[in-house]
C-alpha positions as CSV (number, residue, x, y, z in Angstrom):
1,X,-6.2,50.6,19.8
2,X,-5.4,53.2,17.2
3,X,-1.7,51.3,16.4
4,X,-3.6,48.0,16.1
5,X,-5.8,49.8,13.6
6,X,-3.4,51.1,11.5
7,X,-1.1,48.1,11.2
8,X,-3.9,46.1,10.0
9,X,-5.2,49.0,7.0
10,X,-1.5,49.8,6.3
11,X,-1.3,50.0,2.6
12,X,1.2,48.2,1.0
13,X,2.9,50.4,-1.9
14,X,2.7,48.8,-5.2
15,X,4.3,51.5,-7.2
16,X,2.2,50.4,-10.3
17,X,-0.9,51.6,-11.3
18,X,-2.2,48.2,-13.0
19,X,-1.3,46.8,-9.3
20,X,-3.2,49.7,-7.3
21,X,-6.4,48.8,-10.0
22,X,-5.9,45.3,-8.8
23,X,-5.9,46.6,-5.1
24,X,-8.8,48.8,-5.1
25,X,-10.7,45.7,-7.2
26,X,-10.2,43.2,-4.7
27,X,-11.1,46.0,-1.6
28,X,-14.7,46.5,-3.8
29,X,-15.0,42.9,-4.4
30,X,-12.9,40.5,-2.1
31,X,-13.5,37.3,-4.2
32,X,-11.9,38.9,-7.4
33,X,-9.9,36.0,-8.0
34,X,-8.6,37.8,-11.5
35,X,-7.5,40.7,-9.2
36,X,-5.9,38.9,-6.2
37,X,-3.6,36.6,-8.8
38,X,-2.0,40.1,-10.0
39,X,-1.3,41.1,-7.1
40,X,0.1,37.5,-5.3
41,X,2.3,37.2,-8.5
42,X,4.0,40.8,-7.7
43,X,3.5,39.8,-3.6
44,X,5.8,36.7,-3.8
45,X,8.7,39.4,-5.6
46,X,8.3,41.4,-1.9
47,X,10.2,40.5,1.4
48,X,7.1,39.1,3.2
49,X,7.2,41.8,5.8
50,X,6.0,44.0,3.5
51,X,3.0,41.3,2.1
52,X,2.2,39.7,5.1
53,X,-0.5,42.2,5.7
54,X,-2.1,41.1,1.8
55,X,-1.3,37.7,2.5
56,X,-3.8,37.6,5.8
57,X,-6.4,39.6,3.8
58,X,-6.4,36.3,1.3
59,X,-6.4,33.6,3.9
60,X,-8.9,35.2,5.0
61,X,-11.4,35.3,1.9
62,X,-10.4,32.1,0.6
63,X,-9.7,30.1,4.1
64,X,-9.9,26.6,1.7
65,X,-7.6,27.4,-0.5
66,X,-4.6,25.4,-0.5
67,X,-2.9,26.4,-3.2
68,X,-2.6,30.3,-1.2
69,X,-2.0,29.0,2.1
70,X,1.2,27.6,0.1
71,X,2.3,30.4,-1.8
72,X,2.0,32.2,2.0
73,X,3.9,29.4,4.0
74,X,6.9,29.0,0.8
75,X,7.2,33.1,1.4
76,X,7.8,33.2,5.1
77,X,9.9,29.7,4.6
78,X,12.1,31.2,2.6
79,X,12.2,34.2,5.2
80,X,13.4,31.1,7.6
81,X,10.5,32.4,9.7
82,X,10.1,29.0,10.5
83,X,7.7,29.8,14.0
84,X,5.1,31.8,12.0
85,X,5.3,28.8,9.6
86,X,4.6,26.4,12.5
87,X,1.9,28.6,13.5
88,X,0.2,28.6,9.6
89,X,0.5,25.0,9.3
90,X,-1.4,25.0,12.7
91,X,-4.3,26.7,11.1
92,X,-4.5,25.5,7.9
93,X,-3.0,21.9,8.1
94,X,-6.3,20.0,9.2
95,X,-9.1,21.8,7.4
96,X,-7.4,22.0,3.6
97,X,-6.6,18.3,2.1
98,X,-4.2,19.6,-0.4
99,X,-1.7,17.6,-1.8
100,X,1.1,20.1,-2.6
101,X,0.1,22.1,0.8
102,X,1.0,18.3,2.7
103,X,4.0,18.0,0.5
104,X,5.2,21.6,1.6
105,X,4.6,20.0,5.0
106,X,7.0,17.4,4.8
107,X,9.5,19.5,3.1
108,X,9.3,21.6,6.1
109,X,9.6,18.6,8.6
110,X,12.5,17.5,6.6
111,X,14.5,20.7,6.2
112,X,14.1,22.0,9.7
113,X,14.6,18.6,11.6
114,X,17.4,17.0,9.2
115,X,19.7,18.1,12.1
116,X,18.7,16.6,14.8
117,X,19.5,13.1,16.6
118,X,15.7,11.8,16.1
119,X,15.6,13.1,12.4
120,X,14.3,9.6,11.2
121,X,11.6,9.3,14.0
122,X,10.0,12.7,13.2
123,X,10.2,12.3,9.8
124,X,8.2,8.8,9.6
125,X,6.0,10.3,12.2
126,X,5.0,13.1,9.9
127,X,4.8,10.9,7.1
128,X,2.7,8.9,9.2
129,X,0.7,11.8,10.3
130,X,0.1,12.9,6.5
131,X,-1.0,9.6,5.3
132,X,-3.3,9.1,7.9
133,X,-4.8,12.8,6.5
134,X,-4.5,12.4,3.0
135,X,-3.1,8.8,2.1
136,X,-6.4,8.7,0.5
137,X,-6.5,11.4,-1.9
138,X,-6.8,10.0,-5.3
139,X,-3.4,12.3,-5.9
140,X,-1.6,11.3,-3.2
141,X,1.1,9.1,-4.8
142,X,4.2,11.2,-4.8
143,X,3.1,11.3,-0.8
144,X,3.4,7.1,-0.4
145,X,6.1,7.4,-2.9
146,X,8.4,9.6,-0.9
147,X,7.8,8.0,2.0
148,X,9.1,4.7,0.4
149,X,11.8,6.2,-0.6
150,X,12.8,8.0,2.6
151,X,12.4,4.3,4.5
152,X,14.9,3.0,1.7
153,X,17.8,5.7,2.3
154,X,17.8,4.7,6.1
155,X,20.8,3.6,6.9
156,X,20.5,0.1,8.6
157,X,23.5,-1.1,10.6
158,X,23.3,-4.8,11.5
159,X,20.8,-7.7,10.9
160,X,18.4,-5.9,13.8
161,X,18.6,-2.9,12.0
162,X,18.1,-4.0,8.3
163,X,15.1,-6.2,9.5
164,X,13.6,-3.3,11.2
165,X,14.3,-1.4,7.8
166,X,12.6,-4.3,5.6
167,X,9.7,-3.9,8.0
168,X,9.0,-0.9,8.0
169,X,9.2,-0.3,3.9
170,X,7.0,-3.5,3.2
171,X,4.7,-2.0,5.8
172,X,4.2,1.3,3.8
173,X,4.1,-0.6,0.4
174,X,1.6,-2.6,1.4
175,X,-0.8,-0.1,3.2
176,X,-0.4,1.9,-0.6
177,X,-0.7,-1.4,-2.8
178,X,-4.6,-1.2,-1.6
179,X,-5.0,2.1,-1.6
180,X,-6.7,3.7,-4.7
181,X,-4.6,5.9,-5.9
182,X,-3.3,7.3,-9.5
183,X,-0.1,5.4,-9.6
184,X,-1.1,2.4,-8.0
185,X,0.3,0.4,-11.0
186,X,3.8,1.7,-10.3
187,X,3.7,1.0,-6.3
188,X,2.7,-2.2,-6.9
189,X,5.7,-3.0,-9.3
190,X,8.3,-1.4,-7.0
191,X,6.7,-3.5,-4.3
192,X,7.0,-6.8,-5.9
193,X,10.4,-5.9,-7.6
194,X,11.5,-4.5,-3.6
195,X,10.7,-8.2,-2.4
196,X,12.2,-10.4,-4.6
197,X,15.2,-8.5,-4.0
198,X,14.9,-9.7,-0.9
199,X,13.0,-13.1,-0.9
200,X,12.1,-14.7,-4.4
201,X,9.9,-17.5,-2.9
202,X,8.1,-15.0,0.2
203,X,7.8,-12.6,-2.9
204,X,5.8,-14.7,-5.0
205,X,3.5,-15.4,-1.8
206,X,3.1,-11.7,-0.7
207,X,2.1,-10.8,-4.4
208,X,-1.0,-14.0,-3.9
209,X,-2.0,-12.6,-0.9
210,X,-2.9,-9.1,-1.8
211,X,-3.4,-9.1,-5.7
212,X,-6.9,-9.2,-4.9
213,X,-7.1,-6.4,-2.7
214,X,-4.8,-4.3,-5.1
215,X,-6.8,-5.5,-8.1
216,X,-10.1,-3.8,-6.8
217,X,-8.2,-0.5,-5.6
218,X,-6.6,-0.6,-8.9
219,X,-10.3,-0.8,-10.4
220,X,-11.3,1.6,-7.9
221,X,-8.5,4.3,-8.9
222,X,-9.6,4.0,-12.1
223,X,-13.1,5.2,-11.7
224,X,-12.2,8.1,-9.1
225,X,-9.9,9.1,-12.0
226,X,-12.7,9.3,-14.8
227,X,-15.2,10.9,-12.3
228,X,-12.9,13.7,-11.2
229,X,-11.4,14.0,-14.5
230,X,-11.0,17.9,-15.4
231,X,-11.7,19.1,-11.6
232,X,-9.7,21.7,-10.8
233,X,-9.0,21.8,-7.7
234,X,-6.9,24.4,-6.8
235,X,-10.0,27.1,-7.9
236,X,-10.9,29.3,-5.1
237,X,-13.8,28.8,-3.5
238,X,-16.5,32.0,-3.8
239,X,-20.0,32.3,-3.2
240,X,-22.6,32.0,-5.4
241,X,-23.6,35.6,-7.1
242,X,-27.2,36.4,-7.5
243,X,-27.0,37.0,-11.4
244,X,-29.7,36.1,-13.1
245,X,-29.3,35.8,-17.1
């Protein structure tokens, strides 16, 4: 009991006195975002081992905020801790629909599995598994984007093969075309220009079938982006004070 106890209060040693400030703020006040950005910006110069403690302590007042679950997961990635990644994308994967914390996801997938026979199949599964998340996201572009892409780099050996390959990348494209999105302009382009390299005359009929559907999501985006204009989104979350002016 008493070992638990102190492995959890261990101090970490800043060696600065503006940091220790910082520390004793955010012990007084755990939402002092001001405080906590000091000492993540000196935190991600530290092995993790001797953060992980701080790191916790943040997750823990700010359990929505993508942005630090990402600065925690990039640390210990770059530790190649990759099991106590595993385990913080378990926690913090399905309650936080962050963009950049998905991306980091899929970086993850694709560095760790690159090696293995079924590389391809767990790597369209997790895009898969993303989109079905966050395809939605007004920001999720560079998501459908990269997936795209990935789809294109396949290497298709035979007429089987390249039709499966065609398949799946026009299956992608289309699900984004009608999705709205910032960028939406761009997919759709790429899509049209992706089948007339394939087929002129099925091009020209794919583009009739769903330029109405892309139209309105196109329409759609548009408004999302005006309404959520100047949002910022990666600003922790913090209750309401009891101030009174």
């Amino acid at each position: 009991m008493t070992t638990i106890a102190t492995e959890e209060s261990a101090e970490i040693d800043w060696g600065n006195e503006r940091l220790i400030r910082a520390q004793r703020a955010v012990e007084a006040n755990i939402y002092d975002v001001d405080s906590w950005s000091l000492l993540i910006r000196e935190a991600q110069t530290r092995p993790i081992n001797e953060v992980r403690t701080m790191y916790e302590k943040l997750i823990a007042a700010f359990p929505t905020t993508g942005r630090y679950w990402k600065i925690y997961i990039e640390q210990e990635m770059k530790a190649r801790n990759f099991e106590k990644v595993e385990k913080l994308f378990q926690r913090c994967l399905m309650k936080i629909l962050n963009i950049e914390l998905w991306r980091l996801y899929l970086n993850y997938v694709k560095e760790t599995k690159c090696m293995l026979p079924t590389y391809k199949e767990k790597m369209a599964q997790a895009y898969d598994f993303a989109l079905d998340k966050i395809g939605l996201d007004i920001h999720a572009y560079p998501i459908w984007n990269d997936y795209v892409t990935f789809l294109k780099s396949v290497d298709a050996v035979g007429s089987y093969a390249e039709n499966q390959k065609i398949s799946a990348v026009r299956k992608v494209y289309q699900r984004a075309v009608i999705t709205p999105i910032i960028g939406i302009e761009t997919l759709w382009k790429d899509y049209i220009a992706f089948e007339q390299s394939i087929n002129t005359i099925i091009a020209e009929r794919m583009a009739m079938e769903r330029s109405r559907e892309y139209m309105n999501a196109r329409r759609v985006a548009k408004e999302l982006e005006t309404v959520t204009r100047g949002l910022n989104r990666n600003m922790p979350a913090t209750p309401p004070t009891a101030d009174r002016e």
